[in-house]
VOBA-1610 file (N, C-alpha, C; in pm, whole numbers, padded with zeros to 5 digits, always signed):
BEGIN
Unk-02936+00895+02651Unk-02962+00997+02550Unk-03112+01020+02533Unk-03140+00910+02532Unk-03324+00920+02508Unk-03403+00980+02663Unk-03350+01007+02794Unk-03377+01039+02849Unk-03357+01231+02855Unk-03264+01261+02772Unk-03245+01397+02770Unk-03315+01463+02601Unk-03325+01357+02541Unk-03397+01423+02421Unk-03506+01418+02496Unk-03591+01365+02585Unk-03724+01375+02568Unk-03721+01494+02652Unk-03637+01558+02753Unk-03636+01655+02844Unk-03603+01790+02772Unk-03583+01799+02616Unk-03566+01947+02566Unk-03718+01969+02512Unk-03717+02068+02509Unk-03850+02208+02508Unk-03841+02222+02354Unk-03932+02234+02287Unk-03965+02314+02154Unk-03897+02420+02114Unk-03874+02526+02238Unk-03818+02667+02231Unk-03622+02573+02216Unk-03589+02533+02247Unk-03419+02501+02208Unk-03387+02326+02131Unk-03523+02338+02092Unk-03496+02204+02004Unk-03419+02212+01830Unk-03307+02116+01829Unk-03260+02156+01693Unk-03394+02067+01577Unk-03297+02117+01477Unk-03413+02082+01343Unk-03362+01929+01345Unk-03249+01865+01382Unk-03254+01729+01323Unk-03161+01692+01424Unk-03128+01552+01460Unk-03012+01501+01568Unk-02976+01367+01441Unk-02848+01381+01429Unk-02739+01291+01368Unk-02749+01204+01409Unk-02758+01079+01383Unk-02673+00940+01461Unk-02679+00831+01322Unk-02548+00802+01323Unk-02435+00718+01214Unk-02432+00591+01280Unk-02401+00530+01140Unk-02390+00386+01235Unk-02250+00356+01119Unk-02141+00307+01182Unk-02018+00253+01164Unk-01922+00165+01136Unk-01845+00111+01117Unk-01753-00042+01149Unk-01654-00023+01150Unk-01559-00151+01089Unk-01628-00235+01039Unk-01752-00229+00909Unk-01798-00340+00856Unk-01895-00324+00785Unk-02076-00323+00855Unk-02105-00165+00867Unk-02259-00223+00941Unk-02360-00292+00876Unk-02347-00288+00751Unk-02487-00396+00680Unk-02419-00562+00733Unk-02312-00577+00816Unk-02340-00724+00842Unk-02423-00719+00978Unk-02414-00652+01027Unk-02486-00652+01129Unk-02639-00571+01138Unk-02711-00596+01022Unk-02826-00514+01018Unk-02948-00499+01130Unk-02964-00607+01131Unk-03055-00650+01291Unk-03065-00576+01378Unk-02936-00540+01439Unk-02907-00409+01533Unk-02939-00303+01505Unk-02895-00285+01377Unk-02917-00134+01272Unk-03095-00120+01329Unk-03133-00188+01283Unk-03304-00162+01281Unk-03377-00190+01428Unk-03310-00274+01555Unk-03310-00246+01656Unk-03314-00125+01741Unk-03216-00068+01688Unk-03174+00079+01741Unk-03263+00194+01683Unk-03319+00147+01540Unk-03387+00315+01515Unk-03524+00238+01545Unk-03547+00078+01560Unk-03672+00046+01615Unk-03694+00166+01743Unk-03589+00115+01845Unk-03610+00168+01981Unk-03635+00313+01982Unk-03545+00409+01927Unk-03573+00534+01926Unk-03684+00597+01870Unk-03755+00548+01768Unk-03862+00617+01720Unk-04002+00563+01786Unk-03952+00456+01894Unk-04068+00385+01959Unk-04050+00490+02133Unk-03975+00558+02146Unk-03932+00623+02302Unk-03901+00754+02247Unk-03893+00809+02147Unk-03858+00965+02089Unk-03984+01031+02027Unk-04090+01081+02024Unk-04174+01120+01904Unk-04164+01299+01898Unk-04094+01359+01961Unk-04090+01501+01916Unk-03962+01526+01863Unk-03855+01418+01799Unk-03729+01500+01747Unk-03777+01414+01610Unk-03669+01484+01532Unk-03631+01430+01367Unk-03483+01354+01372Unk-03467+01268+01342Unk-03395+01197+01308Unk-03311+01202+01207Unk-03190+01154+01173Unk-03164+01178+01016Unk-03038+01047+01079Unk-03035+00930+01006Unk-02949+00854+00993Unk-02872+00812+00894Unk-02739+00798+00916Unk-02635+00770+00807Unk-02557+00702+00825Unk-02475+00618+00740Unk-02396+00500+00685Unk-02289+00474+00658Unk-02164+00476+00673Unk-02070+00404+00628Unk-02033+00319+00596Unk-02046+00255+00468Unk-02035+00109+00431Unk-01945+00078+00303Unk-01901-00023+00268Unk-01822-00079+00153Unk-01932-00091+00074Unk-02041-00097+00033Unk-02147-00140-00030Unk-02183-00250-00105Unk-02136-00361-00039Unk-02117-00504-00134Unk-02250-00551-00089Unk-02299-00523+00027Unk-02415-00562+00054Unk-02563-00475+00028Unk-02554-00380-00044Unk-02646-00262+00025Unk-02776-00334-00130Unk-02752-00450-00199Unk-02861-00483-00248Unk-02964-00551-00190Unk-02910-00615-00047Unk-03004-00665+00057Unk-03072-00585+00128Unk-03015-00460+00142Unk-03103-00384+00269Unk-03118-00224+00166Unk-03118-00233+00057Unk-03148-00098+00022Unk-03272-00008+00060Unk-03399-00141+00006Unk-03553-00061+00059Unk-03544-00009+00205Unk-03489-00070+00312Unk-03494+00009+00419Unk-03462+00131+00442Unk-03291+00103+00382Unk-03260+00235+00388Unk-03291+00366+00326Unk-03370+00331+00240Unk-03458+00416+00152Unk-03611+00430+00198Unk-03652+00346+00281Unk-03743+00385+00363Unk-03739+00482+00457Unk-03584+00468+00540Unk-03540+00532+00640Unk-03483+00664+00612Unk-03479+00659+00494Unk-03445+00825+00419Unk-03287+00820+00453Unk-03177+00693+00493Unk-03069+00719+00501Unk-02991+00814+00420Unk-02863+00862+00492Unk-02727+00918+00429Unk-02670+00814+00364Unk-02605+00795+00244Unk-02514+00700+00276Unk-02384+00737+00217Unk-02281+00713+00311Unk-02114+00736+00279Unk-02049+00621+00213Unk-02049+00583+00062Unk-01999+00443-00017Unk-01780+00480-00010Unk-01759+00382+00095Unk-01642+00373+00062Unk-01561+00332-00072Unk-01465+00410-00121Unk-01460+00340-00256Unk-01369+00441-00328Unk-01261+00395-00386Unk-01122+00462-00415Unk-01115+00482-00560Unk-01207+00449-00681Unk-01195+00470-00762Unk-01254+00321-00889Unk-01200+00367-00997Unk-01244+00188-01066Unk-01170+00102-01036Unk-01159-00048-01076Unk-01127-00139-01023Unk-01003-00134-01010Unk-00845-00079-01076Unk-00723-00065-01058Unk-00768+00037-00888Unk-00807+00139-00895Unk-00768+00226-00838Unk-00855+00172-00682Unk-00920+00050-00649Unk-00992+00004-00563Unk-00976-00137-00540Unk-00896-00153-00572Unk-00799-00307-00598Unk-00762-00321-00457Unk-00748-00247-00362Unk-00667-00275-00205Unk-00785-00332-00126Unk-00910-00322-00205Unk-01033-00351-00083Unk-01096-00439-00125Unk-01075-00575-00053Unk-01090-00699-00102Unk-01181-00832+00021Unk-01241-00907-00010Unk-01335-00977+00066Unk-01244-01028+00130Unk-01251-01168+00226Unk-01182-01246+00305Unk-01101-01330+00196Unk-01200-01364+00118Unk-01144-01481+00038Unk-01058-01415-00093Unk-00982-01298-00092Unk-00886-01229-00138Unk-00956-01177-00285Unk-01076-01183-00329Unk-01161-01138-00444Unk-01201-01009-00406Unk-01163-00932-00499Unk-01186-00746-00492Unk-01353-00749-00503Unk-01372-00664-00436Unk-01535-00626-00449Unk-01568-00514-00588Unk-01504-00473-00621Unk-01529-00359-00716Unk-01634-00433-00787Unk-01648-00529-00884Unk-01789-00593-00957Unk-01881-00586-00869Unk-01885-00654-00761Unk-02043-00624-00665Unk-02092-00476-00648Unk-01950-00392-00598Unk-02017-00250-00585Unk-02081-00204-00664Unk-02001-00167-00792Unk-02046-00156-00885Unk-02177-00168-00960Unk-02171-00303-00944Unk-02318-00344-00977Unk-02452-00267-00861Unk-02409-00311-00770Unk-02515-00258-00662Unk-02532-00075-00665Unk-02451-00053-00680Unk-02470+00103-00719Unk-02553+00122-00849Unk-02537+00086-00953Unk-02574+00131-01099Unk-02712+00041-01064Unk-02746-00034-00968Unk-02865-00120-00915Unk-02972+00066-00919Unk-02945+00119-00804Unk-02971+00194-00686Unk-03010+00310-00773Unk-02894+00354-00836Unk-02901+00484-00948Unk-03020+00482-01019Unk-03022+00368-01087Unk-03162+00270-01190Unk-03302+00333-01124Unk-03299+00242-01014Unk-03412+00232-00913Unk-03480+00320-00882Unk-03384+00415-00800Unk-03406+00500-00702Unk-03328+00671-00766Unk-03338+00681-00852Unk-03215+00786-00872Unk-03277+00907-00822Unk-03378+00954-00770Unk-03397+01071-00670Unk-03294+01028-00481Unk-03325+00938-00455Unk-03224+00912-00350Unk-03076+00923-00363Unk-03070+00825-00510Unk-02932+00788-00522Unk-02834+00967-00547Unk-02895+01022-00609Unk-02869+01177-00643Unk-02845+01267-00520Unk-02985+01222-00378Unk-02979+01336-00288Unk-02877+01263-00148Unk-02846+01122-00152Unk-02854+01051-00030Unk-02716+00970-00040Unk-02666+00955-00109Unk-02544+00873-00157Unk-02480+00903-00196Unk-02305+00945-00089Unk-02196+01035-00122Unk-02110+00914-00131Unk-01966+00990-00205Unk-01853+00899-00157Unk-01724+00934-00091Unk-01613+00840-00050Unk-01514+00886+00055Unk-01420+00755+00020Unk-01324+00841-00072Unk-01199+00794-00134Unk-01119+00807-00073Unk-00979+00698-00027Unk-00925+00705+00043Unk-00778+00703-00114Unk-00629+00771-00051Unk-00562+00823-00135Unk-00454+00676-00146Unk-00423+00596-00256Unk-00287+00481-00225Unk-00282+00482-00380Unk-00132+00389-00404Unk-00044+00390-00474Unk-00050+00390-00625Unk-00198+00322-00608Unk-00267+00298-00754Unk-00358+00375-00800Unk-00392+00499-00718Unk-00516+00610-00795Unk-00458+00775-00771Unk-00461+00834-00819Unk-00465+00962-00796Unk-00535+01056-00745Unk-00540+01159-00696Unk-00706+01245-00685Unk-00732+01307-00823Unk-00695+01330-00918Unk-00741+01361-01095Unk-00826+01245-01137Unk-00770+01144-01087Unk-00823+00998-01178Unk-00969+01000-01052Unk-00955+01018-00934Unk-01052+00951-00858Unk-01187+01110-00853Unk-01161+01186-00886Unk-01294+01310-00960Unk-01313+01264-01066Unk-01248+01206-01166Unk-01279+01220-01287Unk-01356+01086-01280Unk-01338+00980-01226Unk-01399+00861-01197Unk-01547+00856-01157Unk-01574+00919-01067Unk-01683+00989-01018Unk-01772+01042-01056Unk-01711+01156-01122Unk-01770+01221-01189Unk-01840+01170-01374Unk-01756+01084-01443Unk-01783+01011-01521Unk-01928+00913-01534Unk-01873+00829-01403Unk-01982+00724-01355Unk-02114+00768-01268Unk-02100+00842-01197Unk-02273+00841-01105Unk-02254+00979-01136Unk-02207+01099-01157Unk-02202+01236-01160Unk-02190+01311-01052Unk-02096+01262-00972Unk-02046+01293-00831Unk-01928+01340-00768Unk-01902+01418-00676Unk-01755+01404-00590Unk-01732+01351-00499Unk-01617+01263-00513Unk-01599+01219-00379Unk-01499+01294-00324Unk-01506+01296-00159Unk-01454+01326-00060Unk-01294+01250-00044Unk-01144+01292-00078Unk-01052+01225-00039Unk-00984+01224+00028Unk-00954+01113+00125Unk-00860+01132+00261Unk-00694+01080+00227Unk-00652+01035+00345Unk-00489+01001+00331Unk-00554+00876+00393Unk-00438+00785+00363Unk-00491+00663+00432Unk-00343+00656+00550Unk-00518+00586+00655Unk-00476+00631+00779Unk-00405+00511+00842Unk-00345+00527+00935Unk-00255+00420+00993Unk-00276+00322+01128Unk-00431+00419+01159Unk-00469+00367+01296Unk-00561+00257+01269Unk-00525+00144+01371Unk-00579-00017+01368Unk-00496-00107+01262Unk-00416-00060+01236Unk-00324-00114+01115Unk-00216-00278+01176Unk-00239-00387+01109Unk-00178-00487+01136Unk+00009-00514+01147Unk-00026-00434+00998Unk+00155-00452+00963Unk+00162-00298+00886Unk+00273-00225+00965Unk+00322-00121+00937Unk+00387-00120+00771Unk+00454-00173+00743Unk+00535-00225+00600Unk+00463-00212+00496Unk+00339-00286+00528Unk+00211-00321+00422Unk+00146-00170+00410Unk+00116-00145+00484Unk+00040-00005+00500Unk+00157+00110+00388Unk+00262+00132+00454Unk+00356+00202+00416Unk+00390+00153+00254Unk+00375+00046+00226Unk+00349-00005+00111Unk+00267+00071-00027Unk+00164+00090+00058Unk+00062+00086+00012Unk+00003+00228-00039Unk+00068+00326+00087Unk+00017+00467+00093Unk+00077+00536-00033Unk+00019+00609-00056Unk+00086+00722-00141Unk+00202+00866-00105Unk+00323+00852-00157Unk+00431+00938-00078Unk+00372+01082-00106Unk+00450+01151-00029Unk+00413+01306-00004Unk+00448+01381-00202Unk+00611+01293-00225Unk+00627+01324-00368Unk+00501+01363-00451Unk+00426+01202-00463Unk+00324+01194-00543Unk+00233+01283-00559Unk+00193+01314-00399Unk+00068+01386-00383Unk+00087+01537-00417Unk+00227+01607-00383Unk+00226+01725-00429Unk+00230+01750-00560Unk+00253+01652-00701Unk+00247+01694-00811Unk+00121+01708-00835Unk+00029+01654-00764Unk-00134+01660-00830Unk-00199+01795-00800Unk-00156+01886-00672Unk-00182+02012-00667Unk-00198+02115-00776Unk-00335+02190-00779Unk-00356+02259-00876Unk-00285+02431-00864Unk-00255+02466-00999Unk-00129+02549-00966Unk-00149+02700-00857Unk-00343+02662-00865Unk-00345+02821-00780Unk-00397+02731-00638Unk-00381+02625-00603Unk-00398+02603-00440Unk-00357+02673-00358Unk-00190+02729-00363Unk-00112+02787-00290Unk-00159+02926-00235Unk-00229+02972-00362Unk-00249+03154-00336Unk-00421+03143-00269Unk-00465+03039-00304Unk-00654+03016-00224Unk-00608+03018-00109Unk-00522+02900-00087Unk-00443+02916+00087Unk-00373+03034+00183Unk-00335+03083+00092Unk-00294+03237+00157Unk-00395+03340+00187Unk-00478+03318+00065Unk-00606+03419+00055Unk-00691+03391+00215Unk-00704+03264+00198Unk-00768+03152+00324Unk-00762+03229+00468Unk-00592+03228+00461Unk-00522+03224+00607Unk-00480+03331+00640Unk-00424+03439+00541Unk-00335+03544+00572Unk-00476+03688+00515Unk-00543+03663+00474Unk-00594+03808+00417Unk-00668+03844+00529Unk-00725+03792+00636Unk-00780+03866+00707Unk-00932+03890+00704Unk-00973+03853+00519Unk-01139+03885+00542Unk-01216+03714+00471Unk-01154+03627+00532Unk-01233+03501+00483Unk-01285+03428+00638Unk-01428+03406+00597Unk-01508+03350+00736Unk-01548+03282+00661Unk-01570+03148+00796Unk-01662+03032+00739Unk-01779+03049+00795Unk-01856+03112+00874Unk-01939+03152+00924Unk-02016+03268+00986Unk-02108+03306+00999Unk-02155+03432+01075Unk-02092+03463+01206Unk-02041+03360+01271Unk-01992+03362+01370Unk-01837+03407+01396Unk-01776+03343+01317Unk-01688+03342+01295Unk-01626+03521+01245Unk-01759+03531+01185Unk-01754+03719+01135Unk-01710+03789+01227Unk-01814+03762+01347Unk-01875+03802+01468Unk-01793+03854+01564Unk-01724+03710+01574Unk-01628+03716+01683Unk-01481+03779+01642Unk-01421+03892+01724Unk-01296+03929+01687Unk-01194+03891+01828Unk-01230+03811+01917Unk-01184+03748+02034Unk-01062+03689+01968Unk-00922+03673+02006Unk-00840+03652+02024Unk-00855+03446+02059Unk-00818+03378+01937Unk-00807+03227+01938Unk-00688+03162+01966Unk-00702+03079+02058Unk-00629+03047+02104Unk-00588+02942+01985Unk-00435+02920+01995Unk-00376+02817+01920Unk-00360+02655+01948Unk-00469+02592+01865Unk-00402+02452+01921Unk-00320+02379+01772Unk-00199+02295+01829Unk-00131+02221+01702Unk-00180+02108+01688Unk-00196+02077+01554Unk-00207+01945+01460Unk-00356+01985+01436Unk-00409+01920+01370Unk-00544+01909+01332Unk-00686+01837+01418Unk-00601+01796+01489Unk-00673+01684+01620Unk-00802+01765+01651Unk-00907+01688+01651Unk-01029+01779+01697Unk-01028+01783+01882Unk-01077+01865+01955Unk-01064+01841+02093Unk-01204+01766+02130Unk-01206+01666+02194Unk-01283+01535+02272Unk-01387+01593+02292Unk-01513+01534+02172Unk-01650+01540+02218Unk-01655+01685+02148Unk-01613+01733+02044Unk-01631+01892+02020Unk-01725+01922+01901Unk-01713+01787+01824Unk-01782+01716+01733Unk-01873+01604+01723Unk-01796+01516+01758Unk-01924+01414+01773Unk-01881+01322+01871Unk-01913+01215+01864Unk-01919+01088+01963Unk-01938+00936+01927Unk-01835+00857+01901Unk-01864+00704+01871Unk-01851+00617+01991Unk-02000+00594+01985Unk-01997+00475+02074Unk-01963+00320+02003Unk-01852+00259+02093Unk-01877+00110+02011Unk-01969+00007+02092Unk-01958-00113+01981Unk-02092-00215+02034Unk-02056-00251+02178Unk-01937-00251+02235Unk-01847-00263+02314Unk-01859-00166+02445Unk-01945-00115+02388Unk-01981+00003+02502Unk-01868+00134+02543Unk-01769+00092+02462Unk-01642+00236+02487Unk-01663+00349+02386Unk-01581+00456+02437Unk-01635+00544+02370Unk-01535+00619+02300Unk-01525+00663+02179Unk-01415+00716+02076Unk-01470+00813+02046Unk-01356+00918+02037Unk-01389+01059+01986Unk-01443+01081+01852Unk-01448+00965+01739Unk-01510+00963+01576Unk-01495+00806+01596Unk-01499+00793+01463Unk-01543+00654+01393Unk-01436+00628+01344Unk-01359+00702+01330Unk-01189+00708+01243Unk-01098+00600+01303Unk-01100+00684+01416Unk-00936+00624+01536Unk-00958+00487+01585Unk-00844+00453+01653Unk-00873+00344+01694Unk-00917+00280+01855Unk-00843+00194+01857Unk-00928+00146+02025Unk-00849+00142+02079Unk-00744+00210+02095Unk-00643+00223+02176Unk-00642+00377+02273Unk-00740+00463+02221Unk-00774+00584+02264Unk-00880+00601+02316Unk-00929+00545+02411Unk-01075+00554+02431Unk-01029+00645+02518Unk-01215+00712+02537Unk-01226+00833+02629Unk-01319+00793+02767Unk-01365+00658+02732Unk-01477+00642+02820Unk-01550+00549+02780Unk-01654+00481+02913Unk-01726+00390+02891Unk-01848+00409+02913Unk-01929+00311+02820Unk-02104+00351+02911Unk-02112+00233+02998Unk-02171+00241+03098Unk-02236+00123+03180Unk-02351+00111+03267Unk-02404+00015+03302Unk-02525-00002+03369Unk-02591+00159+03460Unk-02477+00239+03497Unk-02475+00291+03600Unk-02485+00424+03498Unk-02440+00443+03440Unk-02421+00615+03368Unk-02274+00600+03234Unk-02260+00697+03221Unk-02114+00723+03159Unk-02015+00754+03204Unk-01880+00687+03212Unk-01764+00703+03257Unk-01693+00735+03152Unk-01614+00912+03256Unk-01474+00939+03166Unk-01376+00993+03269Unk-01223+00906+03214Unk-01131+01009+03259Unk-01085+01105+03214Unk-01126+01221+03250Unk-01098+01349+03184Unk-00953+01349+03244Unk-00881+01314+03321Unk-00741+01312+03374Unk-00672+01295+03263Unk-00681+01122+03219Unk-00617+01016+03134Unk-00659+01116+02992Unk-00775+01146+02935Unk-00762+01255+02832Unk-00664+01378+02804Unk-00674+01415+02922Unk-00581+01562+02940Unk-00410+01534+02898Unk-00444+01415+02979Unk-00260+01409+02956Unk-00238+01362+02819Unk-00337+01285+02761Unk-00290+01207+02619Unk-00291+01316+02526Unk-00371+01389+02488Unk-00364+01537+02393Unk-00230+01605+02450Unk-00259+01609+02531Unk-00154+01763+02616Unk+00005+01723+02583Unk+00031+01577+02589Unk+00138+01499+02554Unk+00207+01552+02442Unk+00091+01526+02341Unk+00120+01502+02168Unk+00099+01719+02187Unk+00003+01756+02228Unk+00040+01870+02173Unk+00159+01968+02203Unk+00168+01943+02340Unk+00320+02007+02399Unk+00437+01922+02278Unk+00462+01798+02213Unk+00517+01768+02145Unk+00531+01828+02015Unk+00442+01856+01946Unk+00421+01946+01806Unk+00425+02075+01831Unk+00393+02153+02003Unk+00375+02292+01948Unk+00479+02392+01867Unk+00603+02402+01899Unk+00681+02432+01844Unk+00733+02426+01652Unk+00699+02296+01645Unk+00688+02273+01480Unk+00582+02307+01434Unk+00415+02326+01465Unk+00314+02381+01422Unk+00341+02485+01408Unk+00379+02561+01507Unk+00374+02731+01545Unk+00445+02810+01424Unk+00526+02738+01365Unk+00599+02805+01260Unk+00558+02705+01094Unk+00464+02651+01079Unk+00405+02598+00964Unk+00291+02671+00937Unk+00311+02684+00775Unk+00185+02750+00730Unk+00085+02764+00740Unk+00059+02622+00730Unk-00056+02542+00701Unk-00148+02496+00838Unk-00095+02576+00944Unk-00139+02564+01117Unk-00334+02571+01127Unk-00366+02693+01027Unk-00440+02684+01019Unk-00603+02588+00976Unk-00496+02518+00877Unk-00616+02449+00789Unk-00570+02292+00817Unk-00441+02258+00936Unk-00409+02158+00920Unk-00509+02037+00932Unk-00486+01955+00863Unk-00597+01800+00906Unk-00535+01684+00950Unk-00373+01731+00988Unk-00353+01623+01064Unk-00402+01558+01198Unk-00487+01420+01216Unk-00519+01408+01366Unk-00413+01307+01379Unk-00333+01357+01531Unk-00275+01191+01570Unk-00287+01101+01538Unk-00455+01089+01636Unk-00470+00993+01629Unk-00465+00885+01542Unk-00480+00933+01405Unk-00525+00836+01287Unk-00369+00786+01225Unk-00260+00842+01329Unk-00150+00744+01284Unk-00056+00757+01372Unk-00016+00563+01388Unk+00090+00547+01539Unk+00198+00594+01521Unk+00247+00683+01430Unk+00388+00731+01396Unk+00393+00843+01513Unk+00323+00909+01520Unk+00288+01056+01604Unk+00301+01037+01753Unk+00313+00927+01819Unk+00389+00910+01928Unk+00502+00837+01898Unk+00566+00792+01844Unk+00754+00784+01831Unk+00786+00895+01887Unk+00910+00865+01981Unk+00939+01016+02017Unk+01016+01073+01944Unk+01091+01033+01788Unk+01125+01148+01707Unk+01073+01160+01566Unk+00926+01105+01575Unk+00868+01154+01459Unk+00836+01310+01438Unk+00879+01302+01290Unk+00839+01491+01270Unk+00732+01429+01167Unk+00656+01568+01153Unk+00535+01567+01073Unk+00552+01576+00923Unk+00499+01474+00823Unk+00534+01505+00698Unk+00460+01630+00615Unk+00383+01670+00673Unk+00359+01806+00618Unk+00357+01946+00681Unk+00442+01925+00716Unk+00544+02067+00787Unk+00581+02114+00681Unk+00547+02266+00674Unk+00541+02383+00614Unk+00622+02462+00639Unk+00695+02505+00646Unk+00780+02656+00707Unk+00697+02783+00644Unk+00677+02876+00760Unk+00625+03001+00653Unk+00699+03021+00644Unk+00877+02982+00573Unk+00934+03076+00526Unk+00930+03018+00359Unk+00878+02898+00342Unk+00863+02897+00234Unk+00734+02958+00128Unk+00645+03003+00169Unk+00544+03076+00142Unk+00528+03192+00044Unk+00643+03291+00076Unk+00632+03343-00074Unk+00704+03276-00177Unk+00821+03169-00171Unk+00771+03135-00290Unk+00728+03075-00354Unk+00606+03014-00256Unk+00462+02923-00363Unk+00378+03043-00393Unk+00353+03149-00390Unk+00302+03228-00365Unk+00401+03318-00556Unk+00492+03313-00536Unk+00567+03348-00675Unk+00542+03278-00787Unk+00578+03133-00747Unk+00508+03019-00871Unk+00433+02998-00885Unk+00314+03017-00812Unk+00177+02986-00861Unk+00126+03142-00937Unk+00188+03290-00911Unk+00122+03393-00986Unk+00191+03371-01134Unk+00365+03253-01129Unk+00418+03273-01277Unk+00347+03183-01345Unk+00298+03072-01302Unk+00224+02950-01327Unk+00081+03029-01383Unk+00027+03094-01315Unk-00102+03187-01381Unk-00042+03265-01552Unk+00039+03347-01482Unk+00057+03422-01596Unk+00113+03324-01741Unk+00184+03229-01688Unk+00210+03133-01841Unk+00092+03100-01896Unk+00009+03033-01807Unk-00143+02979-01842Unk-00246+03055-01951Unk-00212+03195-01868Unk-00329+03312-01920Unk-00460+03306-01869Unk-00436+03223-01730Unk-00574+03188-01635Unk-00651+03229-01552Unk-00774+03339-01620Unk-00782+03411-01475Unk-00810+03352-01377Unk-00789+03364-01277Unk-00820+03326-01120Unk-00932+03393-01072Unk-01039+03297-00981Unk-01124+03366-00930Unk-01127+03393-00829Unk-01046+03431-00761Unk-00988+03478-00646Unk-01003+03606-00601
//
């Protein structure tokens, strides 16, 4: 990489190049951390940098000045207050929520121009928090949003436990706010919503792909310490795309082709007729259910149910007396 950053020109240089560091937890392994942006800023001097974090934050009172030297991102894993963050627990079965805690309201203290511009969070969704409770949590305590996912199934020990643990589809649809349904239509079906200039731009005919799966390398790139290579930081190690080695980078684009092409020839048919095709965020990868060969997807949509979320959410308005800003 450092051989091709140094080979771009001024005229097609971007304003900043990404690179994350991952786990696992990376503040146990800090050494490396500072190895790596040692090396690059000692063999790089015409790009900008911008580095970021994923961490549990039990440690980040040891290495904060750096990372505040280093102008880090940082992504604080973390599901809510201590009920609602109760699943994420040390070796020796003691919840971290008091350390985080503390080390955060440390940071806020300290540093609160960083802590304000540099320090997001990424709530994951289970049995004991809600997404109402986990904004309002947030928002209460540091004056923030966090980001909430589904919890994912990939690298998972014991299926039971997990399944245990997750939050059912029941749950999650009562927390939906009553005009989601009609933003989503507005979204998908009106015809004049872009996420971009580009997107304006282009009236080219898109091709359809099913599930939410990003396609390999379209986004980003995790390398592990291990030298293999994963399409994010998410999935697991059972999907690799490739290796680095002494010699260059190795990929089978073969062994790729067929593993997507598999799962998507498998879903196309049930995507093709779900609503939600558009905005879906299901990736496979992030759960081993999706190769069973008769798993169906739990959030399969029919557009035929569509107008009438589309009915209850305008009667749901009109009881309210809410305008919509829509």
């Amino acid at each position: 990489m450092i051989t091709k950053w140094n080979n771009i020109t001024p005229r097609n240089l971007k304003k900043y190049f990404y690179i994350g560091f991952h786990g696992g937890e990376p503040l146990l392994n800090m050494p490396l951390v500072q190895r790596i942006i040692d090396y690059i800023e000692e063999n790089v001097s015409h790009i900008n940098f911008l580095y970021s974090m994923t961490t549990n934050g039990t440690l980040l009172n040891k290495h904060i000045e750096y990372l505040v030297e280093k102008n880090f991102l940082l992504n604080i894993s973390m599901d809510g207050d201590m009920k609602m963050n109760s699943y994420r627990i040390y070796n020796n079965g003691n919840e971290i929520y008091n350390d985080l805690f503390s080390n955060l309201k440390k940071i806020q203290t300290k540093y609160p121009g960083f802590f304000k511009e540099n320090v997001e969070f990424i709530s994951v969704q289970n049995n004991r928090n809600t997404d109402e409770g986990i904004l309002t949590y947030f928002d209460k305590e540091f004056g923030k949003t966090s980001e909430i996912h589904p919890l994912s199934s990939s690298m998972i020990a014991n299926y039971d436990k997990w399944n245990s643990m997750r939050r059912k589809n029941e749950e999650i649809e009562g927390e939906e706010s009553f005009n989601d349904n009609l933003f989503e239509y507005m979204r998908l079906f009106s015809g004049n919503f872009y996420t971009n200039y580009r997107s304006l731009l282009d009236t080219s005919r898109k091709e359809f792909t099913p599930t939410g799966t990003c396609i390999p390398f379209s986004l980003r790139v995790f390398v592990t310490v291990r030298k293999t290579i994963l399409s994010c930081e998410r999935v697991g190690f059972d999907t690799v795309l490739g290796k680095v080695t002494d010699g260059g980078v190795e990929i089978d684009y073969e062994k790729i082709a067929n593993l997507y092409n598999n799962i998507f020839d498998k879903f196309k048919s049930q995507c093709k007729n779900c609503y939600k095709k558009e905005s879906c965020v299901i990736c496979f990868l992030l759960d081993k259910r999706y190769f069973e060969e008769n798993f169906t997807c739990e959030n399969y949509y029919p557009i035929g149910q569509l107008k009438k979320c589309i009915e209850e959410s305008l009667s749901a308005l009109r009881k309210k007396e809410i305008p919509t800003n829509i």
